[in-house]
C-alpha positions as CSV (number, residue, x, y, z in Angstrom):
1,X,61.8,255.9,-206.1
2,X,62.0,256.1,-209.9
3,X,59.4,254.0,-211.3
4,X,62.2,252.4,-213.9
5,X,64.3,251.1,-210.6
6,X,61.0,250.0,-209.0
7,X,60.3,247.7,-211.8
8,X,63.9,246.5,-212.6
9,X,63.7,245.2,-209.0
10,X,60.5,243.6,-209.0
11,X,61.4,241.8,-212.4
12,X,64.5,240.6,-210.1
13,X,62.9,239.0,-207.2
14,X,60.2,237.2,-209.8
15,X,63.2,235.4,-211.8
16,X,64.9,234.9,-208.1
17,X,61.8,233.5,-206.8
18,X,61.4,231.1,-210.3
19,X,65.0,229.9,-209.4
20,X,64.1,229.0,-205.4
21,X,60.7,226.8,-206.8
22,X,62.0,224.3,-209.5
23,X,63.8,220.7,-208.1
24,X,66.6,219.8,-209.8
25,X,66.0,216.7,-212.0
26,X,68.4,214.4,-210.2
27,X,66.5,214.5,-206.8
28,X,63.2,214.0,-208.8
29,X,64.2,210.9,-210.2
30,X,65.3,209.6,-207.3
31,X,61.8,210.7,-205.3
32,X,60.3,208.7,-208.4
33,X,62.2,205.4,-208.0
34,X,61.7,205.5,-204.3
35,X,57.7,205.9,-204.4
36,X,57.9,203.6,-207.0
37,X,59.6,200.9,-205.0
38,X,57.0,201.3,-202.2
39,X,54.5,201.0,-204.4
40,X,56.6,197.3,-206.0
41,X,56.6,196.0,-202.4
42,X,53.5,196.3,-201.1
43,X,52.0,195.0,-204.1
44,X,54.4,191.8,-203.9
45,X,53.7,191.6,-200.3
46,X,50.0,191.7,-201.2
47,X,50.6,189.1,-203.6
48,X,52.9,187.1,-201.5
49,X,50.2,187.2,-198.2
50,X,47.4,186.5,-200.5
51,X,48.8,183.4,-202.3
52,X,50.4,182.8,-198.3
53,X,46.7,182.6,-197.2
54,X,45.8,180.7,-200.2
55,X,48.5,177.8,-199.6
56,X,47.5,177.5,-196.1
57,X,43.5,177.6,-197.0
58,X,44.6,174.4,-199.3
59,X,47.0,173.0,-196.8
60,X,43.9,172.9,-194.0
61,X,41.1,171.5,-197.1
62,X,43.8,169.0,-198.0
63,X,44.2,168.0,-194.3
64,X,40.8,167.9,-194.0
65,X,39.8,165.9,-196.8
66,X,42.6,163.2,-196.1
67,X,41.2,163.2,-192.2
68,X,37.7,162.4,-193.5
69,X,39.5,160.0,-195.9
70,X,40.7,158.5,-192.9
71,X,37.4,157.9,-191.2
72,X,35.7,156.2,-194.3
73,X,39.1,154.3,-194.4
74,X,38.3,153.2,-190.7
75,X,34.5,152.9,-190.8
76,X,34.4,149.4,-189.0
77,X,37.2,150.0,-186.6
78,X,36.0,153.4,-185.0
79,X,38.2,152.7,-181.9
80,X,40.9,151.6,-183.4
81,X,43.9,153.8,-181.6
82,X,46.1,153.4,-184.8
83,X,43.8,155.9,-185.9
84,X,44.3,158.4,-184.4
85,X,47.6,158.5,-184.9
86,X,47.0,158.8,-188.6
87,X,45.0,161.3,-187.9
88,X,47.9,163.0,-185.6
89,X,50.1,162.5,-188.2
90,X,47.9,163.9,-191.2
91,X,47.4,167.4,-188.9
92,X,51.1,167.8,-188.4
93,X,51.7,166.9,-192.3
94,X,53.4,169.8,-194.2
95,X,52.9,169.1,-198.1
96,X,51.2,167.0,-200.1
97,X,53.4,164.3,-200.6
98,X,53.9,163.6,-197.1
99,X,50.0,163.3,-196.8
100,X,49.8,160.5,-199.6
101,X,52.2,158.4,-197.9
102,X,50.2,158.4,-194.9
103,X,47.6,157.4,-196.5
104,X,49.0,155.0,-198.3
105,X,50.3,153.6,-194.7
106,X,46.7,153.4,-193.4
107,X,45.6,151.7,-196.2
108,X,48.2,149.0,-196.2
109,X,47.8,148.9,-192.2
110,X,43.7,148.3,-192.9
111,X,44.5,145.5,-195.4
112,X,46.6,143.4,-193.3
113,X,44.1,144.0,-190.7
114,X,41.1,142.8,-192.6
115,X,42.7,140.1,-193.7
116,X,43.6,139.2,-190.1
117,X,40.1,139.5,-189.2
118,X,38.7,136.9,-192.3
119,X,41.7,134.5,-190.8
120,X,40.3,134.2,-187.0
121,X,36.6,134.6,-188.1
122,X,37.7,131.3,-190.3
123,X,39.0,129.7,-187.2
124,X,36.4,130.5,-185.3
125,X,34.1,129.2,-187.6
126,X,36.4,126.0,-187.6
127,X,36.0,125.4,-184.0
128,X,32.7,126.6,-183.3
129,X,31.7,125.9,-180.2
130,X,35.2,124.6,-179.0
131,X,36.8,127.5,-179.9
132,X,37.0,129.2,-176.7
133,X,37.8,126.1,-175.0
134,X,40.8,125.9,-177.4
135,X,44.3,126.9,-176.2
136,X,45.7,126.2,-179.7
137,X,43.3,128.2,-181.4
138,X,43.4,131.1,-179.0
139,X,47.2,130.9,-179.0
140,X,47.1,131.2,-182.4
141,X,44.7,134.6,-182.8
142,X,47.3,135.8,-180.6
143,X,50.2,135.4,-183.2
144,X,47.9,136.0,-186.0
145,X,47.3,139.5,-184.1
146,X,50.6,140.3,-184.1
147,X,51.4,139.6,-187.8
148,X,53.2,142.4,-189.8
149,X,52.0,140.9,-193.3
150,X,49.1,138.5,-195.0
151,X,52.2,136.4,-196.0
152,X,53.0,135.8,-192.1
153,X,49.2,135.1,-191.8
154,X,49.1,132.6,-193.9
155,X,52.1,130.8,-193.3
156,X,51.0,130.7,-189.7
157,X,47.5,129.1,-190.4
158,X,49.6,126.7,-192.4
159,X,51.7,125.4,-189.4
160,X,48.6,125.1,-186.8
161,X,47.0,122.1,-189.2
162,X,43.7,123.7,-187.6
163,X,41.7,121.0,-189.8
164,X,43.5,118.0,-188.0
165,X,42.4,119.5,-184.6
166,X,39.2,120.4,-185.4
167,X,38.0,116.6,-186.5
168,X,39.9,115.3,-183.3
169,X,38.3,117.6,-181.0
170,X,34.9,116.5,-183.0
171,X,35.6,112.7,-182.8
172,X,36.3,112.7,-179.1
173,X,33.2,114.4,-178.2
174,X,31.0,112.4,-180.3
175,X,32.9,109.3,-178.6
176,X,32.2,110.7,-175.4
177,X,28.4,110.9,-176.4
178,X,27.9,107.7,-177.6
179,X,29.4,106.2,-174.6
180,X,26.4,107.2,-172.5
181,X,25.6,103.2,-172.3
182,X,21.7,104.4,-174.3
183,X,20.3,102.0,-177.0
184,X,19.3,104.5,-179.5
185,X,20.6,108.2,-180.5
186,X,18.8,111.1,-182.1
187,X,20.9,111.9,-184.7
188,X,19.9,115.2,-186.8
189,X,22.0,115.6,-189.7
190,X,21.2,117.2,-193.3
191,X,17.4,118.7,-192.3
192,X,16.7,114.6,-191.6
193,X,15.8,113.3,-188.6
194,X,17.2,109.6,-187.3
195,X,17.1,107.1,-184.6
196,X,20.5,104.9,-184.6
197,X,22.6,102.6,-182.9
198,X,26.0,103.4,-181.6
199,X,27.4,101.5,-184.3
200,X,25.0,103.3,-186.7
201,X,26.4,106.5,-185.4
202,X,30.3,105.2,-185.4
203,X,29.8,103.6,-189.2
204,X,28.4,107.0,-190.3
205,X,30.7,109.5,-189.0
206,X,34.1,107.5,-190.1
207,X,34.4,109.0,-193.2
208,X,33.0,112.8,-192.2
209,X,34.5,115.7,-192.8
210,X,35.0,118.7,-190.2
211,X,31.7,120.4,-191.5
212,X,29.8,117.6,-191.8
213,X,30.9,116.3,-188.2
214,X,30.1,119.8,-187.0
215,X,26.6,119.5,-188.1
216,X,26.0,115.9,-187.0
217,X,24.1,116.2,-184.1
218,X,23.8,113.3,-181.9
219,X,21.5,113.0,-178.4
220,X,21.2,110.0,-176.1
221,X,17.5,109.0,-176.0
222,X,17.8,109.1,-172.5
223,X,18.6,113.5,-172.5
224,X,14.9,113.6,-174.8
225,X,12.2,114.9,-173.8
226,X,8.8,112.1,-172.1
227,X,5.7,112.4,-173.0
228,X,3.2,110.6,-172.1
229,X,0.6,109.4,-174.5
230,X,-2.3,107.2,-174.4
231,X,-3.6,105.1,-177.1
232,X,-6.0,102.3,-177.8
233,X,-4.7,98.7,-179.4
234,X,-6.9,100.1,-182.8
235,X,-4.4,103.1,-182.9
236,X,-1.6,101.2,-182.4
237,X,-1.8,97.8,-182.9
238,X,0.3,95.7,-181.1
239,X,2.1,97.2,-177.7
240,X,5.4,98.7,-179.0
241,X,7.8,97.9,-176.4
242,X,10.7,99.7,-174.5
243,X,13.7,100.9,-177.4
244,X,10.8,100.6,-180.3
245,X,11.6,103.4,-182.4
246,X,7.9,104.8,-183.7
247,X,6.3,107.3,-186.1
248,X,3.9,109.1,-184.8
249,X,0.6,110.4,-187.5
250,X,-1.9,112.7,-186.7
251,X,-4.8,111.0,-188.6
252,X,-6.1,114.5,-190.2
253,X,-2.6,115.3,-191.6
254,X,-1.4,112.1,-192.6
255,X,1.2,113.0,-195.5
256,X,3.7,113.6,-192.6
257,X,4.4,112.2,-189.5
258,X,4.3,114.8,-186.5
259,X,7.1,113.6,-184.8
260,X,9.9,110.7,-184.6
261,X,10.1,109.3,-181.2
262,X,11.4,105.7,-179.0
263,X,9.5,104.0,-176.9
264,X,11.3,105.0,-173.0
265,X,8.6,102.1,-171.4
266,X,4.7,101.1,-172.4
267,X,2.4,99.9,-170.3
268,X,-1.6,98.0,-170.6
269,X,-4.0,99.6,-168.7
270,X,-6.1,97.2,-167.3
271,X,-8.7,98.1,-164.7
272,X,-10.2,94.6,-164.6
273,X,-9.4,91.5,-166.1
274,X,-12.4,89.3,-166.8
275,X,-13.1,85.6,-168.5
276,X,-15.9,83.3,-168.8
277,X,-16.8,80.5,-170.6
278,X,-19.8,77.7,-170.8
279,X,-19.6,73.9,-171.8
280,X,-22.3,71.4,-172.8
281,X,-21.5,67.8,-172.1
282,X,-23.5,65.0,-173.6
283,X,-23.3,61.2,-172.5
284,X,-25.0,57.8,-173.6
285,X,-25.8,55.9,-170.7
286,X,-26.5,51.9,-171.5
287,X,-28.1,50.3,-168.9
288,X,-29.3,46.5,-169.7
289,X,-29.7,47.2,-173.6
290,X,-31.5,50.4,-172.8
291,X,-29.7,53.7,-174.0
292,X,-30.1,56.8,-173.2
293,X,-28.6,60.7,-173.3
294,X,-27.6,62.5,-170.4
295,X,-26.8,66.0,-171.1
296,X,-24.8,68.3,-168.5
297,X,-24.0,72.1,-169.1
298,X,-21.4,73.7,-167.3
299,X,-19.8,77.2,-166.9
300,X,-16.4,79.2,-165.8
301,X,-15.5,82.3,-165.2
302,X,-12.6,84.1,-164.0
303,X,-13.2,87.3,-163.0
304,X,-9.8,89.7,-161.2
305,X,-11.2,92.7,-159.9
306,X,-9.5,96.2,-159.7
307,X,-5.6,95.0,-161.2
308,X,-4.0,97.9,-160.5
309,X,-5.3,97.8,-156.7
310,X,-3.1,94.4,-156.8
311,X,-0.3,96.2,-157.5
312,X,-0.7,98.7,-154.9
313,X,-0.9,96.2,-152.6
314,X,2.0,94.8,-153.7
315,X,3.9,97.5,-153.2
316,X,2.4,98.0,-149.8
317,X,3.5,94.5,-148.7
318,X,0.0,92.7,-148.9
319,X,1.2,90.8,-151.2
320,X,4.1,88.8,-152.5
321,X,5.8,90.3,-155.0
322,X,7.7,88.0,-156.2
323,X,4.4,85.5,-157.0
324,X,2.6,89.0,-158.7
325,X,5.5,89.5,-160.9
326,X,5.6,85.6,-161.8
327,X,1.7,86.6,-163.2
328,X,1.7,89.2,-164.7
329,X,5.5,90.0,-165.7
330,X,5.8,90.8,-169.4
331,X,2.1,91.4,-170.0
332,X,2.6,93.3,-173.1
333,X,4.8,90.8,-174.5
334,X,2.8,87.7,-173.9
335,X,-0.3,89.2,-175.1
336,X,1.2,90.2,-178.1
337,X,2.1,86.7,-178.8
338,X,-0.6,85.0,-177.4
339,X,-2.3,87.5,-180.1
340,X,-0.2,86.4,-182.8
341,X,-0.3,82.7,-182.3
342,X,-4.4,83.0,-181.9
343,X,-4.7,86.0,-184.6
344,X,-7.3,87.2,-182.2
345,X,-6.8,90.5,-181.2
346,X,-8.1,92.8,-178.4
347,X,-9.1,96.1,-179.7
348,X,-11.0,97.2,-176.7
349,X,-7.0,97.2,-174.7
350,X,-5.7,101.0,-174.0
351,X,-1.5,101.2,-173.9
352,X,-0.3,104.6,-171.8
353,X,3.1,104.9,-173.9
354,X,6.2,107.2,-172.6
355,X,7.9,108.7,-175.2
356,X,11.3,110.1,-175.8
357,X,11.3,112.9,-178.0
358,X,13.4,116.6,-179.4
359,X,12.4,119.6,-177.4
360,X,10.9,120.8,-180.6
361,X,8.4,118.1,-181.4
362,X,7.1,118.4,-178.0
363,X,4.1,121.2,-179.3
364,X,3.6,118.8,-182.2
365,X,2.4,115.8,-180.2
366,X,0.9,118.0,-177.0
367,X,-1.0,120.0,-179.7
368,X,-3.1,116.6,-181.0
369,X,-5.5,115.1,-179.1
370,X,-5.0,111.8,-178.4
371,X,-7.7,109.7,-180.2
372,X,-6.5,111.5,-183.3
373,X,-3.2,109.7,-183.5
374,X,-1.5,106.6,-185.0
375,X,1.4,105.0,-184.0
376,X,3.4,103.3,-186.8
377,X,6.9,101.4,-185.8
378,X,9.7,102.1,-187.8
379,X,11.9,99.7,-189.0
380,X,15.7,98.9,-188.0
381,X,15.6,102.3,-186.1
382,X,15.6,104.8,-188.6
């Protein structure tokens, strides 16, 4: 072959095979646009998944901030069941206005609540101990539970005039107190201490109040405590007698008596009872103009062995009783008038005084001993 036709050919097939390579600028364009695209929507998808995740990430923070929200909110009502269906409510919650009204609905609910709990504690408080006894009052918790508003609340408190039943309840248990027949009451009222009559107690309490009545305490002398204490006439003086209300002193602390008490019954201890007694008598005798002096000396005594050996024979029959009680009934009394009337006074005479006295003064007295303490009456009772 001609090396001129050899090379014409060759430069053919090179411009042939230039021509087959090369894509025409349409289809490029269009290859360009398409990768292009791709490219656009995975990036937006990217951004779209990421700001997704992000919107849920803030959804599940904001649910779980208003849940915790939600247990502050409900701090002294753990149980409370309305709870948790706030809580429900707050997990299935979408956006963030929806969450804010829940929460605004717990709040309200918590209010009413609260103030539902400061009305019955205030009843409560009313009543005291009578509450529970109370059908009124526990109606009326009832209604007050039920209440959709602090308006309803208050209008309810308003119609049950709890005040009015209150001081009634009050009055008729003091009357029932009082009526216990007993000649003196322990009355504790104001940090004082007081021994009254019924009348006392009645003139007292007629212009009280519900809290004042509710801490007037009143006890029957007869539901104290007795004590027995023994005493000599030097501590005491004359024998208090049965309903005398008396001071006792502990004679190493005097600024204060140790306790307030009433005389339940006293009695003289008398082991023996003894007397005697001498008398000189002188006499001028005359006999035929001659005088003269006789002198005579003569003695008594009265001596009663072993007294309280008397009364037990008494009481066993040996003796009449009737004729025992004729001599020595009232004892106490008419020594401390013969006493009186003479102005001579026994000191060497022991009293054993029962005492009624408050649970609490009990340690006081127990505590002293007996030769230690003074017995002072107190006047009119008080």
């Amino acid at each position: 072959m001609p090396a001129e036709e050899y090379s014409g050919k060759l430069k053919s097939l090179k411009s042939k095979s230039k021509k087959s390579s090369r894509i025409p600028p349409k289809q490029l364009r269009m290859a360009l646009v398409i990768v292009v695209s791709v490219i656009v929507i995975f990036e937006v998808y990217n951004i779209y998944f990421t700001a997704k995740n992000r919107e849920l990430e803030e959804l599940e923070n904001n649910r779980a901030v208003a849940i915790d929200t939600i247990d502050k909110l409900f701090f002294e009502y753990p149980n409370d069941p309305q709870k948790i269906a706030y809580v429900i409510k707050l997990q299935q919650s979408q956006d963030e206005e929806n969450r804010v009204r829940i929460l605004d609905d717990a709040q309200k609910y918590l209010e009413i609540k609260q103030y539902k709990t400061l009305a019955i504690n205030q009843i409560k408080d009313m009543y005291g101990e009578y509450y529970g006894s109370s059908i009124k009052a526990n109606e009326l918790e009832r209604k007050i539970n039920s209440a959709n508003s602090t308006t309803e609340v208050d209008e309810l408190f308003k119609q049950s005039n709890v005040e009015e039943e209150v001081k009634e309840i009050l009055e008729k248990s003091l009357e029932k107190t009082i009526s216990s027949g007993d000649s003196y009451f322990y009355v504790e009222m104001s940090g004082q201490e007081y021994f009254m009559t019924k009348d006392d107690v009645l003139e007292i309490t007629d212009s009280m109040g519900i809290m004042q009545l509710k801490e007037f305490r009143v006890t029957p002398v007869s539901n104290l405590n007795k004590l027995t204490v023994v005493v000599s006439s030097r501590q005491c003086g004359k024998i208090p007698l049965s309903g005398d209300s008396i001071l006792v002193y502990n004679k190493n602390t005097p600024e204060a008596p140790i306790a307030y008490a009433v005389i339940d019954s006293s009695y003289v201890i008398l082991p023996d009872i003894g007397y005697s007694e001498e008398r000189s008598v002188s006499n001028i005798v005359n006999d035929e103009g001659s005088e003269s002096t006789v002198e005579s000396t003569s003695s008594i005594s009265y001596t009663l062995n072993n007294v309280p050996g008397v009364l037990h024979a008494t009481a066993a029959d040996k003796l009449d009783i009737g004729t025992v009680i004729d001599k020595f009934g009232s004892y106490g009394e008419r020594l401390n008038k013969i006493e009186d009337n003479t102005q001579i006074f026994d000191e060497n005479v022991n009293y054993l005084l029962i005492v009624a006295v408050p649970t609490e003064k009990v340690s006081n007295l127990v505590a002293v001993n007996s030769e230690d303490l003074f017995i002072v009456k107190a006047a009119g009772g008080n």
